[in-house]
Every structure is written in structure tokens, then in C-alpha cells.
N, CA, C and O atoms as a Tripos MOL2 file, in Angstrom:
@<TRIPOS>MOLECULE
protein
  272   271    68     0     0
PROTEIN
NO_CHARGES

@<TRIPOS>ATOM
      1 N          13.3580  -12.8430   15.4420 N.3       1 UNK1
      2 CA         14.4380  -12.1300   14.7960 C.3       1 UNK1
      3 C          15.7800  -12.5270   15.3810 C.2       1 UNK1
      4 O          16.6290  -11.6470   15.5220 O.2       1 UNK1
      5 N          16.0480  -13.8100   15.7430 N.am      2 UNK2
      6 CA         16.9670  -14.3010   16.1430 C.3       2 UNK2
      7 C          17.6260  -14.3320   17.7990 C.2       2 UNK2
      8 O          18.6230  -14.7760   18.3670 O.2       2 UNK2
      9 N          16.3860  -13.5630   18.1440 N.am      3 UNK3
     10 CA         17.0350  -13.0710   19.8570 C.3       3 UNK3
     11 C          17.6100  -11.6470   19.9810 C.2       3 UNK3
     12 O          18.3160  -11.3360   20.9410 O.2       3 UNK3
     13 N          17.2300  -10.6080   18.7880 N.am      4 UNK4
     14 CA         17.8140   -9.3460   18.2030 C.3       4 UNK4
     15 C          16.6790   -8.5810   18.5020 C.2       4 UNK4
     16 O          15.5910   -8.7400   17.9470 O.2       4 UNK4
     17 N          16.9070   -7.7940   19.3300 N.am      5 UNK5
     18 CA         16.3630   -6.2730   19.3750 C.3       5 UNK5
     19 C          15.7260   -5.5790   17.8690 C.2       5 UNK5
     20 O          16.4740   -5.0040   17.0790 O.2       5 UNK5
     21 N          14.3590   -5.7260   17.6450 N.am      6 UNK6
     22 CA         14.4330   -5.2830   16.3860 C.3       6 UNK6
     23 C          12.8480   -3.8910   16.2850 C.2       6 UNK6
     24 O          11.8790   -4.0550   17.0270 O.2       6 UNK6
     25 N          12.8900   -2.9960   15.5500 N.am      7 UNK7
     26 CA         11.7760   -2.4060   15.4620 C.3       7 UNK7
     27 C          10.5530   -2.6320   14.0550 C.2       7 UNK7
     28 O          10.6690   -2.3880   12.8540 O.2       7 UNK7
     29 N           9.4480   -3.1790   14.8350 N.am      8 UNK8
     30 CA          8.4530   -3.2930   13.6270 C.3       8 UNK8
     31 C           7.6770   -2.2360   13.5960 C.2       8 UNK8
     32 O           6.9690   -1.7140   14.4560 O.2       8 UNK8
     33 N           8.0090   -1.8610   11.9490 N.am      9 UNK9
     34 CA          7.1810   -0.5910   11.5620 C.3       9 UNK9
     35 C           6.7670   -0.8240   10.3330 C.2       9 UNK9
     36 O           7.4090   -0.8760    9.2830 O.2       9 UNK9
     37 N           5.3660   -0.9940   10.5980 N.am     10 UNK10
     38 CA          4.6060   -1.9170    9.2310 C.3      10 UNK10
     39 C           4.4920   -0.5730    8.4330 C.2      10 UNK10
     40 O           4.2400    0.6280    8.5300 O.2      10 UNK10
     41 N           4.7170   -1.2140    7.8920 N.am     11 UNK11
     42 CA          3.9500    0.0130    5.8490 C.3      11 UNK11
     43 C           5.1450    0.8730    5.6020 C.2      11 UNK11
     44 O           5.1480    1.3730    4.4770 O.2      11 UNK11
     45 N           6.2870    1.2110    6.4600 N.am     12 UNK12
     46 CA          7.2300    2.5320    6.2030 C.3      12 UNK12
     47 C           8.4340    1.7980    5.6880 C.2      12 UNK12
     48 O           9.3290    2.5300    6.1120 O.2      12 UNK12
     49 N           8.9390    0.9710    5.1440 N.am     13 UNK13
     50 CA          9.8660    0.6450    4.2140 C.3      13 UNK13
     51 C          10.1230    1.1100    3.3990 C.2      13 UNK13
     52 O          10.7110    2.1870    3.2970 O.2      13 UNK13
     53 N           9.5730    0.0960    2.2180 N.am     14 UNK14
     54 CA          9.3640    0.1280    0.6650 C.3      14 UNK14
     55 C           8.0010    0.1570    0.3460 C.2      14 UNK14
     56 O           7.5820   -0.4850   -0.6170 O.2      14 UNK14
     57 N           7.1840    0.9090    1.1310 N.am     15 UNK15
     58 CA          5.7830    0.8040    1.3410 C.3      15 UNK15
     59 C           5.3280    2.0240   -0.5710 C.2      15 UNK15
     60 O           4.4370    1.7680   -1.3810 O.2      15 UNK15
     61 N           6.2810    3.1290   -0.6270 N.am     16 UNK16
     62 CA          5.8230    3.3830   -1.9670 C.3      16 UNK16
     63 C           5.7560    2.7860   -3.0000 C.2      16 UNK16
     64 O           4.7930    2.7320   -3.7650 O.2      16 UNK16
     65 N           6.8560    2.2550   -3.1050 N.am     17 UNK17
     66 CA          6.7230    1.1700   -4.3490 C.3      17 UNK17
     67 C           5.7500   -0.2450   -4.4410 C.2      17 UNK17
     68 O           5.3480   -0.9320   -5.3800 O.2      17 UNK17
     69 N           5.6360   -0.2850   -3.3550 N.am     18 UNK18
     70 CA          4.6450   -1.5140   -2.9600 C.3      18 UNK18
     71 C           3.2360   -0.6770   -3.6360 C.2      18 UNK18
     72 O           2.6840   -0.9260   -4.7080 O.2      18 UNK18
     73 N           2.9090    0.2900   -2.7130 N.am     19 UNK19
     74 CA          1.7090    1.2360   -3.4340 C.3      19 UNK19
     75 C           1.1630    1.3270   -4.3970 C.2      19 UNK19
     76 O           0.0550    0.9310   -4.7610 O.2      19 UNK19
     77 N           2.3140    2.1320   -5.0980 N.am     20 UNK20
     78 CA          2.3930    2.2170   -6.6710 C.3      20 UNK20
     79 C           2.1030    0.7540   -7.0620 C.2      20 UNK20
     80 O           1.3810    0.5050   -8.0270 O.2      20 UNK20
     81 N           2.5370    0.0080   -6.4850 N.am     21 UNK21
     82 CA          2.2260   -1.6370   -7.9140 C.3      21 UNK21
     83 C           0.7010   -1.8250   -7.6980 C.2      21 UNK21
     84 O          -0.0150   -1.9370   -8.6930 O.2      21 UNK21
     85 N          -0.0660   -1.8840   -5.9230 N.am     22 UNK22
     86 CA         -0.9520   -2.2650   -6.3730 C.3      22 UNK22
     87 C          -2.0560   -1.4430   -6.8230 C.2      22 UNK22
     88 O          -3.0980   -1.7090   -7.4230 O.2      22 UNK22
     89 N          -1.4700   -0.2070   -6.3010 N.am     23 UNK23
     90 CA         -2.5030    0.5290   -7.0020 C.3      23 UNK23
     91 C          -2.7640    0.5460   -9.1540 C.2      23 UNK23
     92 O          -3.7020    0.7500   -9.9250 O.2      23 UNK23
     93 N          -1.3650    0.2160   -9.2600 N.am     24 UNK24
     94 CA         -1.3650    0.1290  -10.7980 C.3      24 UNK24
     95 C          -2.0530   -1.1730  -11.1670 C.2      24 UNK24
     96 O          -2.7850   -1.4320  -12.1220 O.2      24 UNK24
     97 N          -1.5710   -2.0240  -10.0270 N.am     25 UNK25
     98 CA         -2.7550   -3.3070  -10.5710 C.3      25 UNK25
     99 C          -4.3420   -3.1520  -10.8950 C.2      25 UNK25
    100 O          -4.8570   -3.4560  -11.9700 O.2      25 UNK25
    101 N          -5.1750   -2.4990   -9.5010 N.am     26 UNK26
    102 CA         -6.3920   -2.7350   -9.3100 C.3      26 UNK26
    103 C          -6.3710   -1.3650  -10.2510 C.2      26 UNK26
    104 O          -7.4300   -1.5790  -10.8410 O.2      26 UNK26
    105 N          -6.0240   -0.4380  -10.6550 N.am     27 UNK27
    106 CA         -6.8450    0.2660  -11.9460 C.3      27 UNK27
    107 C          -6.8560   -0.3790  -13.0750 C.2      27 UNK27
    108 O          -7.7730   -0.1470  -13.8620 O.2      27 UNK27
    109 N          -5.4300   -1.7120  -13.5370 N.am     28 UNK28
    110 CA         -5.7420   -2.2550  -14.3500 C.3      28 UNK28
    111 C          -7.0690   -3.1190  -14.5320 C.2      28 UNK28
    112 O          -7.8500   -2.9070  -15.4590 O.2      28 UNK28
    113 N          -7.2810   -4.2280  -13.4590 N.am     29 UNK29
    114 CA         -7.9350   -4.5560  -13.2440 C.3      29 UNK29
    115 C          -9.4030   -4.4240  -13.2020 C.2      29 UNK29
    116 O         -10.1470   -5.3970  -13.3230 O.2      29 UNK29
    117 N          -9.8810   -3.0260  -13.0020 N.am     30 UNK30
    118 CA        -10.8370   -2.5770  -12.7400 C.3      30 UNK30
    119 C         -11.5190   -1.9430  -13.6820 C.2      30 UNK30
    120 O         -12.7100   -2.1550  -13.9080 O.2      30 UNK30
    121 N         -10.5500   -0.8290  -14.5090 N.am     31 UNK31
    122 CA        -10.8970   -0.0120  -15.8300 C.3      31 UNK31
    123 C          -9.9610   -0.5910  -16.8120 C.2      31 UNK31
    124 O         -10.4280   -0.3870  -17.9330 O.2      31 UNK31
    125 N          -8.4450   -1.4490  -16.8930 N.am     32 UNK32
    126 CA         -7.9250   -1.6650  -17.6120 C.3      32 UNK32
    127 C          -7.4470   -0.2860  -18.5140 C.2      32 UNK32
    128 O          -7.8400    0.1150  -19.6100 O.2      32 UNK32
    129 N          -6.5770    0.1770  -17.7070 N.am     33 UNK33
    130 CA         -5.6040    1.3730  -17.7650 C.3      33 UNK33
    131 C          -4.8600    1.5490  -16.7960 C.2      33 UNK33
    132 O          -4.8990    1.1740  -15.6240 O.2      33 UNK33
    133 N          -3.9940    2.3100  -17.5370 N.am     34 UNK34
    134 CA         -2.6470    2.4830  -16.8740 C.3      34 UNK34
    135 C          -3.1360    3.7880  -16.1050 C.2      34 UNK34
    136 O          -4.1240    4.5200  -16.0540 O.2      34 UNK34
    137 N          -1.2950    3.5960  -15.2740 N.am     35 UNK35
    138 CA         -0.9790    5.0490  -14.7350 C.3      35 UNK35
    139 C          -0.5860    6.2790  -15.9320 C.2      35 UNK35
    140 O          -0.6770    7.4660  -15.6200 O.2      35 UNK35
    141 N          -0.3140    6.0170  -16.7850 N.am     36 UNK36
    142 CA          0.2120    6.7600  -18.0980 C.3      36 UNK36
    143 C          -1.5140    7.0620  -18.4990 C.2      36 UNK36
    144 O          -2.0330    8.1540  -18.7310 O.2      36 UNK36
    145 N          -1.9310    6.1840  -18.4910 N.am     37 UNK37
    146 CA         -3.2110    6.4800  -19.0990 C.3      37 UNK37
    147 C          -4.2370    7.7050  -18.1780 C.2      37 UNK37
    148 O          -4.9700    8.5460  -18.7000 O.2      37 UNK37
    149 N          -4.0250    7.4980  -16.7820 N.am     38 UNK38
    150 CA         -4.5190    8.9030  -16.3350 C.3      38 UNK38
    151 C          -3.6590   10.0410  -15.9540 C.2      38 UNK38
    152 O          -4.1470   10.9090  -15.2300 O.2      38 UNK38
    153 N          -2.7560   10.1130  -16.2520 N.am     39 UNK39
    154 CA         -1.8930   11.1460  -15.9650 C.3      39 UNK39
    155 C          -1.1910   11.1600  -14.4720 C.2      39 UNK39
    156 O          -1.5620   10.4030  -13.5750 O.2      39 UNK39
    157 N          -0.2590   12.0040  -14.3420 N.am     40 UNK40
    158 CA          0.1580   12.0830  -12.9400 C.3      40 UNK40
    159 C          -1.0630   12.1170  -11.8080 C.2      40 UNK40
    160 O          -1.5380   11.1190  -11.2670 O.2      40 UNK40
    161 N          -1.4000   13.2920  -11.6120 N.am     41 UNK41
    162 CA         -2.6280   13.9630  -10.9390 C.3      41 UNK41
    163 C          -3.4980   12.9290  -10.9020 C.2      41 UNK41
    164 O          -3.4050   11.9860  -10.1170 O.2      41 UNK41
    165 N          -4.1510   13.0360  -11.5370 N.am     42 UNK42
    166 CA         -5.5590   11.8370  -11.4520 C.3      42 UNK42
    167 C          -4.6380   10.6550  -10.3990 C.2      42 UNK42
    168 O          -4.8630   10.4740   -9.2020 O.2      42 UNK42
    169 N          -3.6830   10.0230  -11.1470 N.am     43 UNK43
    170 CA         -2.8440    8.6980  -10.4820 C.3      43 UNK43
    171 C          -2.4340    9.3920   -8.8310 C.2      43 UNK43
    172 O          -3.2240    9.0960   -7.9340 O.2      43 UNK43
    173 N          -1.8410    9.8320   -8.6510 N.am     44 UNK44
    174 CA         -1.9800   10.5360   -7.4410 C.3      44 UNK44
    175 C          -2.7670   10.9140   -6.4000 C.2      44 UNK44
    176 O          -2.5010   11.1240   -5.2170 O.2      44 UNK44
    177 N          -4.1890   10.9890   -7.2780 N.am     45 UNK45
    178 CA         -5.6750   10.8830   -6.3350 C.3      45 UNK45
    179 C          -5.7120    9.8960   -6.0890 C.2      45 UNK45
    180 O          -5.6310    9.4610   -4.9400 O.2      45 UNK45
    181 N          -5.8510    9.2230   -7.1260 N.am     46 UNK46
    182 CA         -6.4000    7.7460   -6.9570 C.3      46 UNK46
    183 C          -5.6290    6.9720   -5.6350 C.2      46 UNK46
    184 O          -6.3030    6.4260   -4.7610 O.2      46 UNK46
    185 N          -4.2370    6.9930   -5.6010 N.am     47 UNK47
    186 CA         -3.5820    6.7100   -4.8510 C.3      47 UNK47
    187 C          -3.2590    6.8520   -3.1040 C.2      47 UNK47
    188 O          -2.4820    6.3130   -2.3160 O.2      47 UNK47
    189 N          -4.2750    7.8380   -3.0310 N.am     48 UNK48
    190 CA         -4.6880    8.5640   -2.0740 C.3      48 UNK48
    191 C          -5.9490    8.3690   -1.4890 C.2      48 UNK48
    192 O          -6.2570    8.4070   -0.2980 O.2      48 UNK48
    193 N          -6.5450    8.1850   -2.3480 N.am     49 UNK49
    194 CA         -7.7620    7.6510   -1.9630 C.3      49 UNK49
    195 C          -7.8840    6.2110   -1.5640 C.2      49 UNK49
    196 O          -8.7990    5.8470   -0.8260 O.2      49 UNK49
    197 N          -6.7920    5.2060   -2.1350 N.am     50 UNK50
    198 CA         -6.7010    3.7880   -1.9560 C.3      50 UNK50
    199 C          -6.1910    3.8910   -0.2990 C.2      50 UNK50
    200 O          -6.8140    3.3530    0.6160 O.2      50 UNK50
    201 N          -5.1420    4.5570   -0.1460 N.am     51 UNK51
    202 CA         -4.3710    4.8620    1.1590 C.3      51 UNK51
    203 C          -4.9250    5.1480    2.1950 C.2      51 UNK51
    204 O          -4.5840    4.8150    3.3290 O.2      51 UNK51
    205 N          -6.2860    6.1190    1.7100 N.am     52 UNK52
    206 CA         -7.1040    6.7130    2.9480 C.3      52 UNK52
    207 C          -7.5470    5.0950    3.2520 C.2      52 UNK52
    208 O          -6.9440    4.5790    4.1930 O.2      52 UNK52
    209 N          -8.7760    4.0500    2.3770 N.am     53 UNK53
    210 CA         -9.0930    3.2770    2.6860 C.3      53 UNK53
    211 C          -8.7580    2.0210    3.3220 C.2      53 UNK53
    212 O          -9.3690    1.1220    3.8980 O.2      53 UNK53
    213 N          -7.3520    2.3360    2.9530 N.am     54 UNK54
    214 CA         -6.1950    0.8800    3.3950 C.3      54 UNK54
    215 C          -5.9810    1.0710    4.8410 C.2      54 UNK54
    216 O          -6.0060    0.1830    5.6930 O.2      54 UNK54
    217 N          -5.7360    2.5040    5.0470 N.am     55 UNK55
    218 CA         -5.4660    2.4810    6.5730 C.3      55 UNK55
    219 C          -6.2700    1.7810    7.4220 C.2      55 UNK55
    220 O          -5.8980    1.0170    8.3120 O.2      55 UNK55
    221 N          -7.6000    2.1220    7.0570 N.am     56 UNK56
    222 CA         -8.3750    1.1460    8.2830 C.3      56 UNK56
    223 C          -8.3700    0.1600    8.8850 C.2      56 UNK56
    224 O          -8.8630   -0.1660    9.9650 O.2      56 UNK56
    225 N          -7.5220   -0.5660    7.8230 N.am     57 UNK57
    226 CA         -7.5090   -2.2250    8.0150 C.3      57 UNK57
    227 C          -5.6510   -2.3250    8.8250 C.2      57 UNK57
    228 O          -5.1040   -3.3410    9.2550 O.2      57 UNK57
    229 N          -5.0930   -0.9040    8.7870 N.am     58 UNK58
    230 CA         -3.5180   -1.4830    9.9200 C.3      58 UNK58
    231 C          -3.8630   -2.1890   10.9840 C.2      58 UNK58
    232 O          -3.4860   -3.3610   10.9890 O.2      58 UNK58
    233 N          -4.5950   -1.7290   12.0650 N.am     59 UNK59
    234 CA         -4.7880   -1.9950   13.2620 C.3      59 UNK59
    235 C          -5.1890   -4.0940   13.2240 C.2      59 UNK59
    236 O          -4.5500   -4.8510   13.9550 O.2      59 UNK59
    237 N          -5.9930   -4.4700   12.5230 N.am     60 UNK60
    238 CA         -6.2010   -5.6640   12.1780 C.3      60 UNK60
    239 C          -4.6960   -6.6250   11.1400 C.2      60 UNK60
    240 O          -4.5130   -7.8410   11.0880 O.2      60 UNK60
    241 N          -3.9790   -5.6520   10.5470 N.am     61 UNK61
    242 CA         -2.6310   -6.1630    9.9250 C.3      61 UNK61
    243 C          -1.6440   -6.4420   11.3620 C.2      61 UNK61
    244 O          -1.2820   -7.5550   11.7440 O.2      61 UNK61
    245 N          -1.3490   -5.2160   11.9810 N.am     62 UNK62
    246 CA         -0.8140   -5.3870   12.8140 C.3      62 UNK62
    247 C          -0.9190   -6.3400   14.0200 C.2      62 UNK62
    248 O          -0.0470   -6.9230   14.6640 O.2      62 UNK62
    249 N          -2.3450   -6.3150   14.1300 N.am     63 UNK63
    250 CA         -2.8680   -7.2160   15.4620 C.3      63 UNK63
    251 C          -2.4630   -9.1350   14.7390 C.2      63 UNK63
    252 O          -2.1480  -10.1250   15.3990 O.2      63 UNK63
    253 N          -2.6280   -9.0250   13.3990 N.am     64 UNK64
    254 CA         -1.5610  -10.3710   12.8560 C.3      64 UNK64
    255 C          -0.7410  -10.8090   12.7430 C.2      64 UNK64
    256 O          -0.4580  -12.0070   12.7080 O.2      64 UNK64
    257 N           0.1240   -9.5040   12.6180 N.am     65 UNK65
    258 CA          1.6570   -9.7080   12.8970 C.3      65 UNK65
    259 C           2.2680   -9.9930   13.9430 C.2      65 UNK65
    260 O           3.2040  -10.7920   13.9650 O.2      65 UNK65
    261 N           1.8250   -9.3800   14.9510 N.am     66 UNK66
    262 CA          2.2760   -9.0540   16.4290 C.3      66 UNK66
    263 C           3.3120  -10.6430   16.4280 C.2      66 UNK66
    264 O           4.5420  -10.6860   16.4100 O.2      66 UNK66
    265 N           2.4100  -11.7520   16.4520 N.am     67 UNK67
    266 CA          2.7270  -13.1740   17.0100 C.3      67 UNK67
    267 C           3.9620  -13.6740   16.2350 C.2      67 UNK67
    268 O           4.6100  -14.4890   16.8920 O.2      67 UNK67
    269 N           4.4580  -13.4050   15.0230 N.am     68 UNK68
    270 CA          5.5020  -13.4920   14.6050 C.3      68 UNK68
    271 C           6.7880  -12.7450   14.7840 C.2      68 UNK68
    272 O           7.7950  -13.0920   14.1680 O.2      68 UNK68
@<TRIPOS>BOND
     1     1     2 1
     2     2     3 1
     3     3     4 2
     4     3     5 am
     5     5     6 1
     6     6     7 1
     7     7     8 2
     8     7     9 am
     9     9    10 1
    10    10    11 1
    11    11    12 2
    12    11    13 am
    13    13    14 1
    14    14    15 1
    15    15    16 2
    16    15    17 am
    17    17    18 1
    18    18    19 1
    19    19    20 2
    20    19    21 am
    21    21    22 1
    22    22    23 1
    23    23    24 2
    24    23    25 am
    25    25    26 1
    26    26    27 1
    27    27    28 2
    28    27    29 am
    29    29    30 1
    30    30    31 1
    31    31    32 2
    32    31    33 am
    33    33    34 1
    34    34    35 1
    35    35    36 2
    36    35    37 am
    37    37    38 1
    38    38    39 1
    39    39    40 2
    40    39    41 am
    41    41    42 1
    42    42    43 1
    43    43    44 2
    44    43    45 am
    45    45    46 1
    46    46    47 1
    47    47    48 2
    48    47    49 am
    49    49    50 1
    50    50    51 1
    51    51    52 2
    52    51    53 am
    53    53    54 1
    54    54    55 1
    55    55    56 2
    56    55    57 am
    57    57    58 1
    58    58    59 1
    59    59    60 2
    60    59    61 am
    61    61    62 1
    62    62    63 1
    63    63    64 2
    64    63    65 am
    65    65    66 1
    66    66    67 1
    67    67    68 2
    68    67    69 am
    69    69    70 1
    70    70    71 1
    71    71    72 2
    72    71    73 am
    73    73    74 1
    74    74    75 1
    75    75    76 2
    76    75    77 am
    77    77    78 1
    78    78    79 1
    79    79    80 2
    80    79    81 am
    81    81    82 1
    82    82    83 1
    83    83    84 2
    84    83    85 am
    85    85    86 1
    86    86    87 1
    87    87    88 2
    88    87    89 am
    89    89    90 1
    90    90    91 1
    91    91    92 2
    92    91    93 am
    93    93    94 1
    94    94    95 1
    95    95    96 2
    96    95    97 am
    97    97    98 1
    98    98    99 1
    99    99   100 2
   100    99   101 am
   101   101   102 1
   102   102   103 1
   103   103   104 2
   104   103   105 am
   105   105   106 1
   106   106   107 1
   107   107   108 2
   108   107   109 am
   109   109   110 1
   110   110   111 1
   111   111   112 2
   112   111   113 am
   113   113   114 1
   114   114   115 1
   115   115   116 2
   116   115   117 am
   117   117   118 1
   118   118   119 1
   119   119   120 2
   120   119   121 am
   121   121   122 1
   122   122   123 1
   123   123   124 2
   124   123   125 am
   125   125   126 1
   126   126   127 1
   127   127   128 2
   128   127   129 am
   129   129   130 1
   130   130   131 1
   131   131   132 2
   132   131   133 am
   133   133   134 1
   134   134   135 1
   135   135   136 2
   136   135   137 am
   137   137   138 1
   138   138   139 1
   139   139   140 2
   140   139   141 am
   141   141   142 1
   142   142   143 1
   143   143   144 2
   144   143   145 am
   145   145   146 1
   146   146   147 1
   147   147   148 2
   148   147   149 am
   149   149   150 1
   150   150   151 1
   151   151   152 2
   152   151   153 am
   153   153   154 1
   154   154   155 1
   155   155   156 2
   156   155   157 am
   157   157   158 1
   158   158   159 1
   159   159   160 2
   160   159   161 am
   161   161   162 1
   162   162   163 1
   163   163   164 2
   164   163   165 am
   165   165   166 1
   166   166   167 1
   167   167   168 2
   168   167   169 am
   169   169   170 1
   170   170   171 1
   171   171   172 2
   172   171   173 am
   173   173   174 1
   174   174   175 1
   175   175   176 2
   176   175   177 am
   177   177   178 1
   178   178   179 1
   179   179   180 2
   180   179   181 am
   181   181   182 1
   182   182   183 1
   183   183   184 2
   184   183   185 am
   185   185   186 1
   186   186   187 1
   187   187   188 2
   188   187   189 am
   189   189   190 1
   190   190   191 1
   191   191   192 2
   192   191   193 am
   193   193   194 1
   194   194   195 1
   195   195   196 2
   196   195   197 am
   197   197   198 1
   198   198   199 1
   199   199   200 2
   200   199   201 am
   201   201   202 1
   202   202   203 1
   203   203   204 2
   204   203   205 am
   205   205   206 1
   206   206   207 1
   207   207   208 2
   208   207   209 am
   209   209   210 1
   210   210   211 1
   211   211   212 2
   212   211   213 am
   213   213   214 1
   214   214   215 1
   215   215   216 2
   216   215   217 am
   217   217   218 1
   218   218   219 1
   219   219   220 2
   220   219   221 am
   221   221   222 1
   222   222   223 1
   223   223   224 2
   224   223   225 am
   225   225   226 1
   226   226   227 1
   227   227   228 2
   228   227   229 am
   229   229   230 1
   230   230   231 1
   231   231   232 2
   232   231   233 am
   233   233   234 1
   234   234   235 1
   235   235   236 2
   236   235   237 am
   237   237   238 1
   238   238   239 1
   239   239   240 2
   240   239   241 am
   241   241   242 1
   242   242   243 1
   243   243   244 2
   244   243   245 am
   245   245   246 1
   246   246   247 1
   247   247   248 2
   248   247   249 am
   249   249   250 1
   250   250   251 1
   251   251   252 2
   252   251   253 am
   253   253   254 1
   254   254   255 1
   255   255   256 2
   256   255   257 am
   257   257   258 1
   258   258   259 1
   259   259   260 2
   260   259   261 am
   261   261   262 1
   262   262   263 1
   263   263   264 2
   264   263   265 am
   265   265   266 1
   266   266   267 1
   267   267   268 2
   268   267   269 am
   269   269   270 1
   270   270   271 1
   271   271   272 2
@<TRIPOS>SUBSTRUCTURE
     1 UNK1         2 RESIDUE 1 A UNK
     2 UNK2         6 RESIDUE 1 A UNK
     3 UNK3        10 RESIDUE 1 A UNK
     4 UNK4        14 RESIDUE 1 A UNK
     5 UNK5        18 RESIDUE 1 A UNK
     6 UNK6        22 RESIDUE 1 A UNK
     7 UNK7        26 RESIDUE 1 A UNK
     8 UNK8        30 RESIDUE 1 A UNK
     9 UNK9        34 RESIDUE 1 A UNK
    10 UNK10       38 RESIDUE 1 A UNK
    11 UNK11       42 RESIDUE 1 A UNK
    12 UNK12       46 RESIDUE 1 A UNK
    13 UNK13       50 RESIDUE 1 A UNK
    14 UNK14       54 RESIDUE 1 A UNK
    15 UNK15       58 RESIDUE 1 A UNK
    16 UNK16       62 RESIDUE 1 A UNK
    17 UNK17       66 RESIDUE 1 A UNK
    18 UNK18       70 RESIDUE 1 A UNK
    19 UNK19       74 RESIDUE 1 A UNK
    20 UNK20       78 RESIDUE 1 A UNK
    21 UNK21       82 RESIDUE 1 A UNK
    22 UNK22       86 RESIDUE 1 A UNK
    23 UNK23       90 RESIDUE 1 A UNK
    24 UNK24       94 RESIDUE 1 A UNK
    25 UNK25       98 RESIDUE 1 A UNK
    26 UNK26      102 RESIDUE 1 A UNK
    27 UNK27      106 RESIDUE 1 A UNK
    28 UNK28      110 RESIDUE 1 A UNK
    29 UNK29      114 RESIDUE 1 A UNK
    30 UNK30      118 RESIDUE 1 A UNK
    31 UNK31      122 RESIDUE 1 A UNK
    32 UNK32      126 RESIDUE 1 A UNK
    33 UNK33      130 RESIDUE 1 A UNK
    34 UNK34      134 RESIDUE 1 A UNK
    35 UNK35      138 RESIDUE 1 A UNK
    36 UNK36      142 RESIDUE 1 A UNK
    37 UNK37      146 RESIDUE 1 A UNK
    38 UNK38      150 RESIDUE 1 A UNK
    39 UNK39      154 RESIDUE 1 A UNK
    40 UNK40      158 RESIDUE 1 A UNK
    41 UNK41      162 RESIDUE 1 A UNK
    42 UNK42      166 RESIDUE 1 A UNK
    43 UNK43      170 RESIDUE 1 A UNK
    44 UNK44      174 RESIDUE 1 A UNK
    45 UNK45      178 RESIDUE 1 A UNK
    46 UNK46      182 RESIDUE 1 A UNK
    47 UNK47      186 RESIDUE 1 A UNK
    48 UNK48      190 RESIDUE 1 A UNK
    49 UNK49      194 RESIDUE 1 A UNK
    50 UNK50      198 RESIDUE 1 A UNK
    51 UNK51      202 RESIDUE 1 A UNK
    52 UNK52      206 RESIDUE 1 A UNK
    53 UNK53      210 RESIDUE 1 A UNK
    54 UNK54      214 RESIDUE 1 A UNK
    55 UNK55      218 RESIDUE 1 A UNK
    56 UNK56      222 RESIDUE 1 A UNK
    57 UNK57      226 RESIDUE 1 A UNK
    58 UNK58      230 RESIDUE 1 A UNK
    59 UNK59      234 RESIDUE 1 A UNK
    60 UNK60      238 RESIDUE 1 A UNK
    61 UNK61      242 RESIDUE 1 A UNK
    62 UNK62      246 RESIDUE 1 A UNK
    63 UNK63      250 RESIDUE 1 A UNK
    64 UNK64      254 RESIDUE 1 A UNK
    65 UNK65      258 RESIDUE 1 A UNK
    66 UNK66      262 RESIDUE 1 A UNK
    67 UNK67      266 RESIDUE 1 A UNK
    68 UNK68      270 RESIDUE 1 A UNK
């Protein structure tokens, strides 16, 4: 980062909007429907449930990043 004091904090950015896309992807993908197509709620589970599973894998994201 140039010789700059900097803080890495993976996922807390723009980490919702990131979310939202792929989660809108892999339901396309998967059932081929939208977020419109299940409603708020449902989309909101779903989204939650992707999140619970994603976490597992920080510790291995992070341990990749570190070196850069």
C-alpha cells in the first residue's frame, strides 16, 4: 500500500452489494429466478443462509490475502 499505514478489513466495505449480486446470481443459476421472484423475506433468508455458509471459508480468504 505504498509504505502507508493501512487497515485490512475483508468483507466490510461494499460487502452488501457484493452479496446481493451473488446471491442474485446463484438463485439464478440454480432455480432461474429472481429476487422479485421470491419476495423480500424469502430473499433475505436465502441471503442469510448463503452468509452463514460463506463465513467459514474467511479464515482461509484471509490467510490468502495476508501476503499481499
Amino acid at each position: 500500500m505504498l509504505g502507508k499505514t493501512v487497515l485490512f478489513l475483508p468483507g466490510f466495505d461494499h460487502a452488501g452489494i457484493s452479496t446481493q449480486s451473488v446471491v442474485e446470481k446463484m438463485l439464478w443459476k440454480n432455480e432461474k429466478k429472481t429476487r422479485h421472484d421470491l419476495g423480500r423475506e424469502k430473499f433475505v433468508e436465502l441471503t442469510w443462509k448463503w452468509k452463514e455458509e460463506c463465513v467459514l471459508y474467511y479464515p482461509i480468504w484471509i490467510k490468502l490475502l495476508i501476503p499481499s
